[in-house]
N, C-alpha and C positions, 0 to 999 in steps of 0.2 A: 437587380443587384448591380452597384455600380464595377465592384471590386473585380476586375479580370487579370490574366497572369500576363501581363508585361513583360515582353521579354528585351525589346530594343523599341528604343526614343530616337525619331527622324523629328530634325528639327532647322524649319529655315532661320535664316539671319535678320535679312533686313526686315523692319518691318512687323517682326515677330518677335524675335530673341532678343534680337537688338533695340533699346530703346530710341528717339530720334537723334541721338548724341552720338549712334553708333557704337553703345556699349550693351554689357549685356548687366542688370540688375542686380545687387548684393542677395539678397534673397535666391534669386533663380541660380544663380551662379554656386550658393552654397547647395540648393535641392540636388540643382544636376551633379554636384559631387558627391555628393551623398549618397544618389540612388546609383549612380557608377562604379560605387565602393562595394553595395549589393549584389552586383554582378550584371545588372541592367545596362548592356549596348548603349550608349548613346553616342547618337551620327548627325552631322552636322551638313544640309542638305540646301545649298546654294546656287542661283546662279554665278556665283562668281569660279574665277578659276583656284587652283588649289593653293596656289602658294596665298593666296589674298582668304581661304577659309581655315586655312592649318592655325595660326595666329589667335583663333581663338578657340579651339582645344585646349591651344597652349595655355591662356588666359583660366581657361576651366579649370585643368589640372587634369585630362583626361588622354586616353590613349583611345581617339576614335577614328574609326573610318570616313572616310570622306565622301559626300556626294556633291560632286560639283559641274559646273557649266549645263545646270538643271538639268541632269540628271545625264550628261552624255560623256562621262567619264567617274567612275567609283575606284578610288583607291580603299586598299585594305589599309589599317591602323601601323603605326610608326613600328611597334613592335613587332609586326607580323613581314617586316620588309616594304611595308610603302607600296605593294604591289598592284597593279593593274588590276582590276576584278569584272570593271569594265568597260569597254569604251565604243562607242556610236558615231564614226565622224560624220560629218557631213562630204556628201558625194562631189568630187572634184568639180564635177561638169554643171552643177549647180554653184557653187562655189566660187569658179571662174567668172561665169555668168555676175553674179554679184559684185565682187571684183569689177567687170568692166565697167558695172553700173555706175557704182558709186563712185570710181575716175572719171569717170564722163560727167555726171553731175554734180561733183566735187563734194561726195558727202564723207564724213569720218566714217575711217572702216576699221573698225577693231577686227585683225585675225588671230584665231587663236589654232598652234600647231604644240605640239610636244610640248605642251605647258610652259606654253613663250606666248609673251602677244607681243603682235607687230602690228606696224601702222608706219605710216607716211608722218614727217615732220613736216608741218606744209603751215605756213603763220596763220593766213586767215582760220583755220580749224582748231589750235590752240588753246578756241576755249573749251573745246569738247571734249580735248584729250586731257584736259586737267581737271574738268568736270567730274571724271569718269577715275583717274587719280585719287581725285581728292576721297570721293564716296568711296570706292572700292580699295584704296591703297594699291592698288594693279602695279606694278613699274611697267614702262613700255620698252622697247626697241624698236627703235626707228629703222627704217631704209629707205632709201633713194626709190624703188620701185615694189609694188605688190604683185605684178604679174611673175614674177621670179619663182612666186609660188604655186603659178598654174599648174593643175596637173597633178597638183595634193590634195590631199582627204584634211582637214582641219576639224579640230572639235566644233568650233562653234565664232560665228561671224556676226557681228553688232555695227549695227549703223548710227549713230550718235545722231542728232537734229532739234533741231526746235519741238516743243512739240505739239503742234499743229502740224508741222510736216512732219512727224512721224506717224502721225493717224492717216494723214493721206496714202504715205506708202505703203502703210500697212495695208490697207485696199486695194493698194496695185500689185503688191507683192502675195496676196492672198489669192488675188486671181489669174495671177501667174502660175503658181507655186502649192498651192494650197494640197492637192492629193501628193505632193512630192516632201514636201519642204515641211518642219515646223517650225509655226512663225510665230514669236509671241512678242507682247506689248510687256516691257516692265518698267523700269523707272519713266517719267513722262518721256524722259527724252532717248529711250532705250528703243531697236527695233531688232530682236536676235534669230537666229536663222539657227537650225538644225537638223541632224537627219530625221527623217518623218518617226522614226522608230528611237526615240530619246524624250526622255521626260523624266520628271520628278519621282514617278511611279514605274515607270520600267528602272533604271536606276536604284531604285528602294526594292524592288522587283530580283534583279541581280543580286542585291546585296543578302538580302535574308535569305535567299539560297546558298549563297557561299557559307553563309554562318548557321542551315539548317535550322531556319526559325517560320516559321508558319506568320502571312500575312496579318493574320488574326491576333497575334501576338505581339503587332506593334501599334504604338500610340506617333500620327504625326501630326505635326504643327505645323502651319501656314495661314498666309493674308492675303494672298494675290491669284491668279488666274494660274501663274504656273506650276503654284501649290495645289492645284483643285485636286489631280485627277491620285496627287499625292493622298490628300486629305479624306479624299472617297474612297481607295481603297485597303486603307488601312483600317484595323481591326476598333481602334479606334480616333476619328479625325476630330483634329480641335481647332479652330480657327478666337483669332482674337476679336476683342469691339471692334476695335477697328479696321479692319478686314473690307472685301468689297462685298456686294450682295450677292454674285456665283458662287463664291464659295461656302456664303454664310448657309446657301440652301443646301450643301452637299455634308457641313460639319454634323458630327453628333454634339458636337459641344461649342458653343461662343461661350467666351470667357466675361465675364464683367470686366475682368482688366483690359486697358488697353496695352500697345504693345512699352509703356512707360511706367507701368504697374506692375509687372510681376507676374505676368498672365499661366506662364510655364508652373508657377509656384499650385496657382488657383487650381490650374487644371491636373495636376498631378495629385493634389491634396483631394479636390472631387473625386476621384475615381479609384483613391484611395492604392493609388501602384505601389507605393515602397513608405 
């Protein structure tokens, strides 16, 4: 029987929700308002930081909770006070460590602290931080130095690069780091850093306990590596066509659509939720 009680929709952005225009489909757009009006959760669960995933709840019409910086900070929904529900930084002394790295070999270092991001204005880097701009709408604030930050817990640090050198460091920084650190690969030129205990699914984890909802009882979406562990353990996981082949092996469901189709429509209508 495909029909199970749905109680909350976790659902990433890029990749997924979003078609490659960065919008989200007339169709999916009226479903998820639809089943929201049923009284179905629906949580918008991003890498990105919060002020860059709010914008399209707004777009929805939806009062949801947020899961952002992959999973290492969950705000509760506009109406409930915006509240913290919960958050994982990454550990200082890691942290710093990366910091000095990326000044030494001049790479862009997205920090992200109190839902700010900072970074160095530095010319030759320019194209990374508008790269990262453009895709994510992020605003930055600049400062003259990042060390100023040593000594803080940050949610979550991004290394911007080419990406051939982002696959390389991701090697070096895996065998660094790896029991300590979460390190994942997202957009090609993306390299993000976390505390080891943050993810997609700890996150969605937090979240349906605040709201006394059973894992089993939710439907999530994802395409990428740091949707997996999202994707597997939820009640039920749906991945799009065009997704990569880890997670396609963890979904219960690939969609025929890809992420330019409507995929959330397909999959919601299969399974018969609302």
């Amino acid at each position: 029987m495909r029909k199970k009680n749905i109680k909350l929709i976790a659902l990433d952005l890029d990749k997924t929700l979003l078609n490659d225009e960065g919008k989200i489909s007339e169709d999916d757009g009226q479903t998820l308002g639809r089943i929201s009006k049923k009284g179905i959760i629906v949580t918008l669960a991003s890498g990105r930081m919060t002020d860059c995933v709010q914008p399209f709840a707004d777009t929805l019409g939806i009062d949801a909770p947020i899961i952002a910086y992959n999973g290492a900070m969950v705000r509760d929904s506009k109406k409930n006070g915006f509240n913290i529900l919960f958050h994982s930084p990454l550990q200082n002394s890691y942290a710093d460590s990366i910091i000095d790295y990326a000044d030494k070999n001049k790479f862009q270092l997205n920090y992200y602290l109190d839902d700010v991001l900072y970074s160095l204005d530095i010319p030759e880097l320019k194209k990374y931080s508008k790269l990262y701009s453009d895709q994510t709408g992020a605003k930055y604030h600049f400062v003259p130095d990042l060390t100023e930050f040593k000594g803080k817990n940050p949610t979550k640090l991004i290394v911007i690069t080419e990406p051939s050198i982002r696959d390389k460091l991701y090697l070096e920084f895996k065998n660094k780091y790896d029991d300590v650190v979460n390190i994942t690969k997202t957009n090609p030129e993306y390299l993000e850093f976390m505390n080891k205990k943050a993810d997609k699914s700890i996150g969605l984890s937090a979240l349906v306990k605040a709201y006394n909802i059973d894992m089993e009882e939710v439907m999530a979406f994802g395409d990428g590596d740091n949707d997996l562990t999202m994707v597997e353990k939820a009640g039920i996981g749906v991945t799009v066509s065009n997704a990569g082949d880890r997670i396609k092996d963890k979904a219960d469901y690939i969609t025929k659509s890809t992420n330019n189709e409507s995929p959330v429509t397909e999959a919601i209508g299969f399974f018969e939720v609302a």
